[in-house]
C-alpha positions in Angstrom: 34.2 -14.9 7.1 32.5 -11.4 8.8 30.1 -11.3 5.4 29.3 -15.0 5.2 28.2 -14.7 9.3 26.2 -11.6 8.5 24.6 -13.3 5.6 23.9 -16.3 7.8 22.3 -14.0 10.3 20.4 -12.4 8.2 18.9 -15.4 6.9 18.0 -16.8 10.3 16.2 -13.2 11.1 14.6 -13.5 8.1 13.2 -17.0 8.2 12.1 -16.0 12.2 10.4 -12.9 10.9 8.5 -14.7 8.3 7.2 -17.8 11.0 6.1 -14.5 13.4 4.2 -13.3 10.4 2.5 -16.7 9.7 1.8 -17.4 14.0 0.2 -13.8 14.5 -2.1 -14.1 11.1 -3.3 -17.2 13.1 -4.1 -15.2 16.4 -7.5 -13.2 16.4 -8.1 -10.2 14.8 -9.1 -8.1 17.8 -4.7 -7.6 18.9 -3.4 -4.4 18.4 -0.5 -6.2 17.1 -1.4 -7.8 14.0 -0.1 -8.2 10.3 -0.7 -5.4 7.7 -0.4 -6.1 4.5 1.2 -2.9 2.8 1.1 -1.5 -0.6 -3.0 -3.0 -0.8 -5.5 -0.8 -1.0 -8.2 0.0 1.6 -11.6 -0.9 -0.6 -14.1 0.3 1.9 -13.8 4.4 0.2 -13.6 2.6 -3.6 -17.5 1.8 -1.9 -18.5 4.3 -0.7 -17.8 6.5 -3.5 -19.4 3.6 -6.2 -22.9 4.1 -3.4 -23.1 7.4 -4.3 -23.2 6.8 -8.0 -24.9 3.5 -8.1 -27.3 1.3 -6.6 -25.8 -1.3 -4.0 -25.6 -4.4 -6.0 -23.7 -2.6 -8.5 -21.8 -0.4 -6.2 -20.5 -3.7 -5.3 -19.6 -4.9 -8.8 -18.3 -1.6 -9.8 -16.0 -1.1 -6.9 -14.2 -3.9 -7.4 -13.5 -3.5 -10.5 -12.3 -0.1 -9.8 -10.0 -1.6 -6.8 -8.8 -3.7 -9.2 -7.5 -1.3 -11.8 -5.7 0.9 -9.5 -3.9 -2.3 -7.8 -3.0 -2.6 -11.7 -1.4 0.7 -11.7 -0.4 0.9 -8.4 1.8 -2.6 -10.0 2.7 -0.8 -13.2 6.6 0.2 -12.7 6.1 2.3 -16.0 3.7 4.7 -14.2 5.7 6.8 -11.5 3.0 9.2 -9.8 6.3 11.0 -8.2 7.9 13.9 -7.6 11.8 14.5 -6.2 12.5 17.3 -4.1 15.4 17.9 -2.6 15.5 19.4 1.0 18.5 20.1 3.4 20.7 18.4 0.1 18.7 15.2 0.5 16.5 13.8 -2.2 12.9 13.3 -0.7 10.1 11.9 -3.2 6.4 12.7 -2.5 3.3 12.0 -4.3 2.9 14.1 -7.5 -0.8 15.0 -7.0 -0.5 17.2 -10.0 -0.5 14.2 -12.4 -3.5 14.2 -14.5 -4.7 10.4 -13.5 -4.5 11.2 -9.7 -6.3 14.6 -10.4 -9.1 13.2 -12.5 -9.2 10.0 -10.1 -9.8 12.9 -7.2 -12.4 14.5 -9.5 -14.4 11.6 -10.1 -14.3 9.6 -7.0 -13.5 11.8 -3.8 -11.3 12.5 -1.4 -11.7 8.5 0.0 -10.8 7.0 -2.4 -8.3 9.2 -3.2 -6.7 9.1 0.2 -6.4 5.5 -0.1 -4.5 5.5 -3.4 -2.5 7.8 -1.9 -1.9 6.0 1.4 -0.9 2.9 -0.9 1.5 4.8 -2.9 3.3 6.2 0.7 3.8 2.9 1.5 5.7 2.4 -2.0 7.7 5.5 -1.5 8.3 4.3 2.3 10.3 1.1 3.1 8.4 -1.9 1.5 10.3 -2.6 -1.3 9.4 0.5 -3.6 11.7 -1.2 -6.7 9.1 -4.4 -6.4 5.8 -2.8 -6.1 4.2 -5.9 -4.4 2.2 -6.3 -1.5 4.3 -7.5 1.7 2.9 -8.5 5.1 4.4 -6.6 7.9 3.8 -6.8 11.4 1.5 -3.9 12.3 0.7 -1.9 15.6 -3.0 -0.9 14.8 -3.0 0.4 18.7 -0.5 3.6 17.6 
């Protein structure tokens, strides 16, 4: 009876968080408290880094289709960019920066876009539902 009341509980929490999620995507975009979406990628350095190489209408183009193919791999459960450590006889993982397609990513397109691959793959080793890989929306203090 304990388990089927938790379960129940859990539900209702669930279904409330997911309404809070949809009201504060409706409120403006200026709140500290907004929704994040986590696990997606921050395009503005995937940019930047296509200005330096191109001119602005295919920085654009290019860009994008660079964004695209690292959402792909940031997807791609076969590709595990990480490394287990184990500190004070717990198992930490951490970003394996010594893997040859985040090394030549960093080589070719700079520490921005780099950073936000990484920051995207934190997120996966972090909380949001690292066995999934998709993007979730979680509510977000921008303010801190």
């Amino acid at each position: 009876m304990l388990i089927m009341n938790e379960r129940k509980s859990n539900d209702e929490l669930q279904e409330a968080r997911k309404e809070l999620i949809n009201g504060i995507k409706e409120i403006s975009s200026c709140a500290h408290i907004s929704v994040k979406r986590m696990k997606e990628l921050d395009t503005r350095p995937f940019h930047e880094a296509m200005k330096r190489k191109y001119n602005e209408e295919d920085a654009e183009e290019r860009a994008s289709e660079l964004c695209s193919l690292w959402e792909e791999y940031l997807n791609d459960p076969d590709w595990h960019p990480f490394k287990v450590s184990t500190v004070e006889e717990k198992h930490q993982e951490s970003i394996d920066e010594e893997g040859q397609k985040l090394k030549d990513f960093k080589k070719e397109m700079g520490i921005g876009a780099y950073k936000a691959v990484v920051a995207a793959l934190m997120e996966i080793i972090n909380e949001y539902n690292p066995s999934g890989r998709y993007i979730t929306n979680e509510l977000w203090n921008y303010g801190e």
